[in-house]
Legacy VTK file of the C-alpha trace (Angstrom):
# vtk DataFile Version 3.0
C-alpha trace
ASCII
DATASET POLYDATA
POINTS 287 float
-60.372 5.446 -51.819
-57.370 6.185 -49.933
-57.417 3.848 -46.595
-55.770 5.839 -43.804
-54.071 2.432 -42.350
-52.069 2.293 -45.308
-50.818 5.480 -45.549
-49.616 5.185 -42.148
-48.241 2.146 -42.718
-46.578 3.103 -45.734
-45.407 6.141 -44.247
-43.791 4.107 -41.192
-42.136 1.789 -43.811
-40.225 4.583 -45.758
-39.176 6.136 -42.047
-37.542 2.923 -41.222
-36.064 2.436 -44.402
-34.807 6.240 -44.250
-32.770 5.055 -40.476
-28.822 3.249 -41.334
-29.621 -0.429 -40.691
-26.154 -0.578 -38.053
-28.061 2.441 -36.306
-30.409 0.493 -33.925
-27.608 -1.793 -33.042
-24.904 0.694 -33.050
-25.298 1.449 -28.947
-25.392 -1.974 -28.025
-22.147 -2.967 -29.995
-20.055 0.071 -28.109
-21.380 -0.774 -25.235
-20.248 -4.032 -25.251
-16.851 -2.976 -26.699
-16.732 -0.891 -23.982
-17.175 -3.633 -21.831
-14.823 -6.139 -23.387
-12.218 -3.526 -23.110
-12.446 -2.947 -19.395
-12.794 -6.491 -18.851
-9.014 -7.138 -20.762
-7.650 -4.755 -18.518
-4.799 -6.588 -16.032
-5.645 -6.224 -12.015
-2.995 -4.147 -9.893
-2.713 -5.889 -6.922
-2.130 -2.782 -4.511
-1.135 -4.369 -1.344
1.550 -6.569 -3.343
2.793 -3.642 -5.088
3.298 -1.477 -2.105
5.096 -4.545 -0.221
7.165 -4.704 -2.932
8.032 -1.347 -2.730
9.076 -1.888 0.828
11.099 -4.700 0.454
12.229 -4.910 -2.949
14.911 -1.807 -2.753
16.527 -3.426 0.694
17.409 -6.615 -1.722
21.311 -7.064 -2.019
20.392 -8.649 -5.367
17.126 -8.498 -7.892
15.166 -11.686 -6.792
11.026 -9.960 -6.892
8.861 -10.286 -4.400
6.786 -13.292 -4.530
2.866 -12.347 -6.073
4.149 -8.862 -7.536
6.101 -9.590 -10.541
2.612 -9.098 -13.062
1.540 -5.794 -10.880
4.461 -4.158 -10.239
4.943 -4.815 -14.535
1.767 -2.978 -15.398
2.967 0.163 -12.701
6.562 0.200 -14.504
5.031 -0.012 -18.079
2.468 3.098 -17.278
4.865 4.794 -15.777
7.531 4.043 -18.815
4.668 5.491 -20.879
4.943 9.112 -19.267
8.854 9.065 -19.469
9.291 8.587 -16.043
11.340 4.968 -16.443
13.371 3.940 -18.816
12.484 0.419 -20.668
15.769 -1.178 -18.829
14.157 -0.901 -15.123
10.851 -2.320 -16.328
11.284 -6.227 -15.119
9.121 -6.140 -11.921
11.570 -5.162 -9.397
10.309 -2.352 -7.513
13.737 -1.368 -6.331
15.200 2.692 -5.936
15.006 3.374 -9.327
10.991 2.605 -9.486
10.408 4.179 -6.115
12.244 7.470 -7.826
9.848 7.327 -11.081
6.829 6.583 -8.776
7.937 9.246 -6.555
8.200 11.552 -9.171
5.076 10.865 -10.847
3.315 11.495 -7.719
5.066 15.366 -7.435
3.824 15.615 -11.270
0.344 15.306 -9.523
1.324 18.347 -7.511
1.899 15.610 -4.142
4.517 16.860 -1.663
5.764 15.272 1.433
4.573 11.755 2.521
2.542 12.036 -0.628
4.985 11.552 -2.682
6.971 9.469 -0.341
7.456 6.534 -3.593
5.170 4.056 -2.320
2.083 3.909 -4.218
-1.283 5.503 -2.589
-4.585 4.459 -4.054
-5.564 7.672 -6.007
-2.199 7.947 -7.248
-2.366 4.440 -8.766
-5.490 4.564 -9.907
-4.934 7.538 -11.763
-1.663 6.567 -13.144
-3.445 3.165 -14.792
-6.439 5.017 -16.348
-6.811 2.836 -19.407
-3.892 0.806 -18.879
-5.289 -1.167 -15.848
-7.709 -1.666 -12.781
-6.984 -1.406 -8.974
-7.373 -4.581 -6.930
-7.344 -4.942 -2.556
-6.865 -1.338 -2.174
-5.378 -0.290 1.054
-4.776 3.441 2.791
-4.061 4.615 6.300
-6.703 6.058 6.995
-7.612 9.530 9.089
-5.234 10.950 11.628
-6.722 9.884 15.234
-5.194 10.909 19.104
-4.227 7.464 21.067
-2.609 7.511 24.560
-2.063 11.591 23.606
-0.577 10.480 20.499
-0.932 10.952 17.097
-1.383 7.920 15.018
-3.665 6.824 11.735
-7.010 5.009 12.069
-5.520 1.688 10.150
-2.863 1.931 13.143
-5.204 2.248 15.651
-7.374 -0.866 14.250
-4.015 -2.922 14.558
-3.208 -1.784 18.034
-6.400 -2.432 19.264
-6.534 -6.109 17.895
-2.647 -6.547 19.644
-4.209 -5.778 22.876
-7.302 -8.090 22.551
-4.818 -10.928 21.734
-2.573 -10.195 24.718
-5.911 -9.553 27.204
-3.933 -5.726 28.224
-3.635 -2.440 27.410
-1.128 -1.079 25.311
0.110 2.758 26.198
2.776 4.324 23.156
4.543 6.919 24.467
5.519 8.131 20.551
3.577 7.895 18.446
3.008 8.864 14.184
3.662 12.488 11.947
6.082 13.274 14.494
8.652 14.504 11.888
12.186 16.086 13.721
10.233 15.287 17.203
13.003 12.278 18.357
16.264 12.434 16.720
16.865 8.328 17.798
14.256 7.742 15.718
16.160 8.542 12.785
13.118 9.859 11.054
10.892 6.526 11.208
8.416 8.511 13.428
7.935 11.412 10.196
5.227 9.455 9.012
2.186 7.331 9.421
2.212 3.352 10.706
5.351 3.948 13.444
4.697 3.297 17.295
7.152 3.046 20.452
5.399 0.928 23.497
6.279 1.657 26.653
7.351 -1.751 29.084
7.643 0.093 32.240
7.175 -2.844 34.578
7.317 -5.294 32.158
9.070 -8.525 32.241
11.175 -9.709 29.178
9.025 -12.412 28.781
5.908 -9.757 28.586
8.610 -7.294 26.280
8.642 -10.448 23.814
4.798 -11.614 23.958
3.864 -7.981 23.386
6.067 -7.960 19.926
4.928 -11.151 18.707
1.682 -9.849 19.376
2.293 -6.692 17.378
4.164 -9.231 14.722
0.512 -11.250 14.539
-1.519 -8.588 13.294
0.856 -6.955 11.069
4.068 -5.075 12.364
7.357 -5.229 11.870
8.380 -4.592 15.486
11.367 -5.494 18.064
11.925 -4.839 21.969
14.863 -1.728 21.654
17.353 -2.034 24.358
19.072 1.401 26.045
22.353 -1.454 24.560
21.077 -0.440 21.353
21.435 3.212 21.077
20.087 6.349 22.852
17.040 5.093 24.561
15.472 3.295 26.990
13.460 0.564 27.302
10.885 0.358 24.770
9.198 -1.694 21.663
9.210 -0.224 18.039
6.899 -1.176 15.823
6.611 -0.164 12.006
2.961 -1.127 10.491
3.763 -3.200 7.098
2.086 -1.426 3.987
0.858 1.836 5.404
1.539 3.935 2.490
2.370 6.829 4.865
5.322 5.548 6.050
8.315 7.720 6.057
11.495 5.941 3.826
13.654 5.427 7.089
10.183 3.234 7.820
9.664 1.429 4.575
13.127 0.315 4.578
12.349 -1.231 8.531
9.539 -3.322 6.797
11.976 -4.314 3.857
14.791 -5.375 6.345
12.104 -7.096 8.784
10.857 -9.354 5.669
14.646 -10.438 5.048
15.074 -11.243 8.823
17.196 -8.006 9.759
16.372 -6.180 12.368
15.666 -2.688 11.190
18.672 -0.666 12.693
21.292 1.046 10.922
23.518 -1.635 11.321
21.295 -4.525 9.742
22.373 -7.059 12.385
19.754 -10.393 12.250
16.434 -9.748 13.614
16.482 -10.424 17.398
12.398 -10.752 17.524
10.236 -13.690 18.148
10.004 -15.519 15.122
6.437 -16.436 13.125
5.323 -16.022 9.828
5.352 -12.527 8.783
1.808 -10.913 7.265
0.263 -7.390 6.592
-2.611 -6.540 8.646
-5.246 -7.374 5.420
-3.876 -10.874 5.364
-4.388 -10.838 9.325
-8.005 -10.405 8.990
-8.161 -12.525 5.833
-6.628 -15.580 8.028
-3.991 -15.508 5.899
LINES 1 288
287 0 1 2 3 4 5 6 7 8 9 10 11 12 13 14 15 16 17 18 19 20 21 22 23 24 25 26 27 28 29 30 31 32 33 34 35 36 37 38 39 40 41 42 43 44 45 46 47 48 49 50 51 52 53 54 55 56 57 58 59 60 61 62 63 64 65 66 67 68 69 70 71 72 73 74 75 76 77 78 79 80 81 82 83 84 85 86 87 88 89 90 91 92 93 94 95 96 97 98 99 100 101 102 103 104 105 106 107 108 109 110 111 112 113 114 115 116 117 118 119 120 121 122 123 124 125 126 127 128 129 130 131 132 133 134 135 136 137 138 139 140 141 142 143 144 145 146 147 148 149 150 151 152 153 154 155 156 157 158 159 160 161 162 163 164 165 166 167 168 169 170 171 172 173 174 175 176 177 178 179 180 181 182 183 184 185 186 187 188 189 190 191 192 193 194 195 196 197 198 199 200 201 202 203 204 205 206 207 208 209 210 211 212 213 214 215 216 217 218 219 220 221 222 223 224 225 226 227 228 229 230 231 232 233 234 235 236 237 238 239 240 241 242 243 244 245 246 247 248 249 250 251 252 253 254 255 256 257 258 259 260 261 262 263 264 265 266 267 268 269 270 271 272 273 274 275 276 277 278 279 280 281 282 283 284 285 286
């Protein structure tokens, strides 16, 4: 007599032996392939790669900018890959030539204007290292917001408002960001995001000089202007280090503020209150 359990059984046994015997294991095994792959990937450092690209193109010669040298590599190899750099400028200097490749990559992503200013914005980067690498301490401006009647970007704003609390006063611009053609003094610093004036009506120069080593603390590259100076009055100028919507007459203030110029035309020595310079993420990192 036929027993039902063992046709079952027997049934179940030829199933099983019908199935590959990689086939049960086979998700798994890409899954952790998957994961070893990602895992190999090299870390962009974003906020050393866009100081770089700040500071590196103001160099007189090729020294690289301390903690980029690795990042910067793996931006210049991907974009080497899409024939947008030739194999000679990939050595982790982010000078012209890079900021022209990255520049152009950006327009091949259909960017115009401040997006596709050179300096590296995080959807840009990210896209560009799909497969090649990951995106670490991502950094952006942030939305457009009014201040004093002014037009300036919330990661701006954040850095203004932690200036005042260090000082114990209010601050009042009286220019402010995305002001593109509206001062022609400005040489076109004001175009794009991360550029203030402060007005210092009534202001001693001792208060001119505590208010820009305020700004300094938190993360500006900023200097009391003298009507001496050009054609202006009174004011303070400050340029907000790594805000990727800085115009290029403003990324090349932040280059010449890092190698203690003090971002004019005529590149005379910086005439600010000295202390160690830092981006507003290493501000509120302690760094």
């Amino acid at each position: 007599m036929r027993r039902p359990w063992l046709t079952v059984g027997l049934a179940a046994l030829c199933v099983a032996a019908s199935v590959p015997a990689h086939a049960s294991a086979a998700t798994p095994d890409a899954t952790a392939q998957r994961a070893v792959t990602t895992a190999a990937l090299p870390v962009v450092d974003m906020e050393a790669t866009v100081l770089a690209a700040q500071i590196d193109p103001r160099r007189a010669d090729n020294t690289l900018t301390p903690g980029a040298k690795s990042s910067v590599l793996a931006v210049e190899q991907a974009l080497q890959a899409r024939n947008l750099l030739s194999a000679q400028w990939v050595d982790g200097y982010f000078g012209t030539v890079t900021i022209s490749a990255y520049a152009a990559y950006q327009r091949s992503l259909g960017y115009t204007g401040l997006a596709a200013n050179g300096l590296p914005g995080t959807t840009s980067l990210t896209k560009l290292g799909q497969n090649r690498y990951t995106v670490g301490n991502p950094i952006g401006p942030g939305a457009k917001v009014q201040r004093d009647g002014q037009v300036v970007n919330a990661r701006t704003q954040a850095m203004l408002t932690e200036a005042q609390r260090l000082l114990g006063y209010a601050l009042v611009l009286e220019q402010g960001s995305y002001n593109p053609g509206g001062d022609p003094t400005s040489a076109g610093t004001h175009d794009g995001g991360g550029v203030v004036d402060i007005a210092v009506t009534g202001m001693t120069a001792a208060k001119r000089t505590a208010v820009a080593r305020a700004l300094r603390q938190v993360g500006f590259a900023a200097w009391v202007r003298s009507p001496s100076q050009g054609d202006w009055p009174w004011h303070i100028h400050a340029t907000a280090i790594n805000d990727t919507d800085l115009s290029s007459p403003a990324q090349h203030q932040v280059g010449d503020y890092y190698l203690g110029m003090n971002g004019l035309a005529n590149q005379g020595p910086d005439d600010g209150p000295r202390i160690p310079i830092r981006t507003w993420e290493q501000y509120q990192r302690g760094q």
